[in-house]
C-alpha positions as CSV (number, residue, x, y, z in Angstrom):
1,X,-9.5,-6.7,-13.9
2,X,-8.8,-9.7,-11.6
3,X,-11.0,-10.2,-8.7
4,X,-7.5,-11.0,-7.1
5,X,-6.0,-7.9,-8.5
6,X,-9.2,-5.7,-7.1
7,X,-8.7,-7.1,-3.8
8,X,-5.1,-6.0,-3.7
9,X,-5.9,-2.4,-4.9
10,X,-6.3,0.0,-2.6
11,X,-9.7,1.7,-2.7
12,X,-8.3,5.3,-3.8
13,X,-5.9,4.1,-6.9
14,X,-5.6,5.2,-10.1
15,X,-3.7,3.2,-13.1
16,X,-2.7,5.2,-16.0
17,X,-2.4,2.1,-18.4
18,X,0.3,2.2,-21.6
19,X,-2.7,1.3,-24.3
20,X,-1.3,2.6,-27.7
21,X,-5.3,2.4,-29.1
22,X,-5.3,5.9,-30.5
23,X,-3.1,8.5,-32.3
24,X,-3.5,10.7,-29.5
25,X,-2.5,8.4,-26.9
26,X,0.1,10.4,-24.9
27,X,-3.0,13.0,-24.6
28,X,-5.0,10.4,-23.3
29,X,-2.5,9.3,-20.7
30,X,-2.1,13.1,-19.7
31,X,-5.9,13.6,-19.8
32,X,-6.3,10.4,-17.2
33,X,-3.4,11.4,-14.9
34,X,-5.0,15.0,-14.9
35,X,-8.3,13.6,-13.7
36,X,-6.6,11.2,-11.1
37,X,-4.7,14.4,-9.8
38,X,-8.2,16.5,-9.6
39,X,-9.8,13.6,-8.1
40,X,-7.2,13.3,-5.3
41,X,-6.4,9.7,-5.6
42,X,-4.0,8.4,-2.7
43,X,-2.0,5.9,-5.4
44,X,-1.6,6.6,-8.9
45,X,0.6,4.2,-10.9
46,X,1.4,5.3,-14.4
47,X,2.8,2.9,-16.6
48,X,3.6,5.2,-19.3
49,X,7.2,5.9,-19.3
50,X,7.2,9.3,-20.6
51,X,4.8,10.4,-18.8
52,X,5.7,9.2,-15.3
53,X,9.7,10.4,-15.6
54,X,8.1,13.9,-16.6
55,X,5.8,13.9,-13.9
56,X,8.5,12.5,-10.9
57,X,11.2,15.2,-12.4
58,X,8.3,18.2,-12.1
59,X,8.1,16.9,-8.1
60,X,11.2,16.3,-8.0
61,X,12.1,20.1,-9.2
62,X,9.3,21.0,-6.4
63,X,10.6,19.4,-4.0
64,X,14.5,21.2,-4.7
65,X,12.5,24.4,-4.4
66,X,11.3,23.5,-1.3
67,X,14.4,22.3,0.6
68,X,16.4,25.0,-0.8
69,X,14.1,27.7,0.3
70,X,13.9,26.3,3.8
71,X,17.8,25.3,3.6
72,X,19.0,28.6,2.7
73,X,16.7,30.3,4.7
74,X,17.8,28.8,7.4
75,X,21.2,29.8,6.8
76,X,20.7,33.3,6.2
77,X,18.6,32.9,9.8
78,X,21.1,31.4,12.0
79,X,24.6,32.8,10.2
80,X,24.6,36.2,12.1
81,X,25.1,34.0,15.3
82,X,27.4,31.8,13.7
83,X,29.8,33.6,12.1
84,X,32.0,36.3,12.7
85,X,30.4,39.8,12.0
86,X,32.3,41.0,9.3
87,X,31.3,37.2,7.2
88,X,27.4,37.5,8.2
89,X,26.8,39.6,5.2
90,X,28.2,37.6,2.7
91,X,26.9,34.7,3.9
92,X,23.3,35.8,4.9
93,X,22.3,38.2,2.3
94,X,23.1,35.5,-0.6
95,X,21.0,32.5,1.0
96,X,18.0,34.8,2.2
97,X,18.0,36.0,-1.6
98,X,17.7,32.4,-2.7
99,X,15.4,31.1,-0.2
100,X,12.9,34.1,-0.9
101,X,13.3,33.4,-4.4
102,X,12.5,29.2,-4.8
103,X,9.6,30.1,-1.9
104,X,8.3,32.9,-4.3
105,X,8.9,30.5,-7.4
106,X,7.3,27.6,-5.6
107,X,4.1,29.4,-4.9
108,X,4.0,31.1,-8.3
109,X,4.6,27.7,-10.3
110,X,3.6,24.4,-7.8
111,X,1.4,26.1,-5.1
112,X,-1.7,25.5,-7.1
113,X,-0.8,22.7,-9.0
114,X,-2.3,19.6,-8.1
115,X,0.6,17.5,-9.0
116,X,2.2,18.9,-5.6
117,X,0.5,17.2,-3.1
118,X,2.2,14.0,-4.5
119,X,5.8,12.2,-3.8
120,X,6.9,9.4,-5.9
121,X,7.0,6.5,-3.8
122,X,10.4,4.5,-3.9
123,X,9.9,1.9,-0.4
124,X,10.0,-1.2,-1.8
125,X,7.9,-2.6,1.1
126,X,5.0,-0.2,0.3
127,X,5.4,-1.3,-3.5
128,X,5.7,-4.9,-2.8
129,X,1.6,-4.4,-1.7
130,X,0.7,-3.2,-4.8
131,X,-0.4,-5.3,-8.1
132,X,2.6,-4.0,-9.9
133,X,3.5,-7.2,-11.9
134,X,-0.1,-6.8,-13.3
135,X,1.3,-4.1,-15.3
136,X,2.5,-3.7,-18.8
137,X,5.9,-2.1,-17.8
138,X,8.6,-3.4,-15.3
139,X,9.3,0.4,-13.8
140,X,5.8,2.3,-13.3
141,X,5.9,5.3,-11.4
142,X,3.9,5.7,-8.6
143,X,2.6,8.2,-6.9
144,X,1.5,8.7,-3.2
145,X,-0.4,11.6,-1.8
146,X,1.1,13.0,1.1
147,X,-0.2,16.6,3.0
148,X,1.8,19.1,2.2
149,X,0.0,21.8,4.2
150,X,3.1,21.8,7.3
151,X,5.8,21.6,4.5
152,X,4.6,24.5,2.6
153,X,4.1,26.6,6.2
154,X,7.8,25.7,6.9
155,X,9.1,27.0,3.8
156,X,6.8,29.9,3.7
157,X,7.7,30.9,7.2
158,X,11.3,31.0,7.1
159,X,11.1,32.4,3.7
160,X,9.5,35.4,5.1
161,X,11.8,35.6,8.1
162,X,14.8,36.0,5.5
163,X,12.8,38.6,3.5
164,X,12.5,40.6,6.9
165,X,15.9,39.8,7.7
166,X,16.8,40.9,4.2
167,X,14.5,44.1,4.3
168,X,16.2,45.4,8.1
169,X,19.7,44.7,6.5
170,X,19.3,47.0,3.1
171,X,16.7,49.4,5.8
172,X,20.1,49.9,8.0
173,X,22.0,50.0,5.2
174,X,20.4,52.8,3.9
175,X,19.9,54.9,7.0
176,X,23.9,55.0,7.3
C-alpha cells in the first residue's frame, strides 16, 4: 500500500480486495468480511461485486424490517384516534400484526448479526475521502458503522405497544 493511500485511510477500515489467487476465493472474501464485521471496523469497502450487493440487500432487507415494524406500528397506535370507530379495527389490527411480526423477525434473524450495525454508505462527499480509485472495481460497496442501539429501542417499543394494543383488542373481544 501507498504511503499516500495509508494516509488517506481512516484508521478503522477494512478492504475486502477482488484477488482471484485461490479456488476458494469467494470463501476467502466471506471469511475477511466476516472478520472485519467481528472486529467492528467503522469502514469496510468490499470490492467484490458479489459479495458487497449480497451483503447491501441483507441490510437493506433489515432495514425494511425495521421501518415497517415502526411504520405499521405506528399506525395501528395512532389509527383509533384517527379514524372513525367502526374503521379502527380494520385498520389497527392488520398493521399491529405486521409491525409485531418484522420486530419479532428482526430480532430472531438480524438482532445478533453483526452485519446490522452497518449502513451502506451512498454520500458522495463521505466517499470522495476515501482511496476508492485505488481499487480494482469502479462500484465497491462500502460500509459504515452506525449505532443501532436507539433504532432497535424504537422499533422494539412500539412493537410491543401494538402487541398490547393487539392483546386488549382480542382480551375485549373475548369477554363480549
Amino acid at each position: 500500500m501507498a504511503e499516500t493511500e495509508r494516509e488517506m485511510l481512516p484508521t478503522d477500515c477494512a478492504i475486502i480486495h477482488e484477488i482471484y489467487d485461490n479456488g476458494d476465493a469467494q470463501e476467502q472474501f466471506e471469511y475477511e468480511l466476516e472478520q472485519a464485521l467481528e472486529a467492528g471496523r467503522s469502514i469496510i469497502i468490499i470490492e467484490p461485486s458479489r459479495l458487497g450487493d449480497e451483503t447491501a440487500r441483507w441490510i437493506t432487507v433489515g432495514n425494511c424490517l425495521h421501518k415497517t415494524a415502526v411504520l405499521a406500528g405506528m399506525a395501528c397506535l395512532v389509527s383509533p384516534w384517527m379514524l372513525p370507530a367502526k374503521a379502527t379495527n380494520f385498520v389497527s389490527i392488520p398493521f399491529g400484526t405486521a409491525s409485531v411480526a418484522c420486530a419479532t423477525l428482526y430480532g430472531v434473524s438480524w438482532q445478533f448479526d453483526p452485519c446490522c450495525k452497518y449502513q451502506v454508505e451512498y454520500d458522495t462527499r463521505s466517499l470522495a475521502r476515501l482511496p476508492l480509485h485505488t481499487l480494482t472495481t469502479a462500484t465497491p460497496v462500502v460500509l459504515v458503522r452506525r449505532e443501532d442501539k436507539y433504532r432497535k429501542t424504537l422499533h422494539n417499543v412500539i412493537a410491543g405497544l401494538a402487541a398490547i394494543y393487539l392483546t386488549y383488542k382480542f382480551y375485549h373481544w373475548c369477554a363480549q
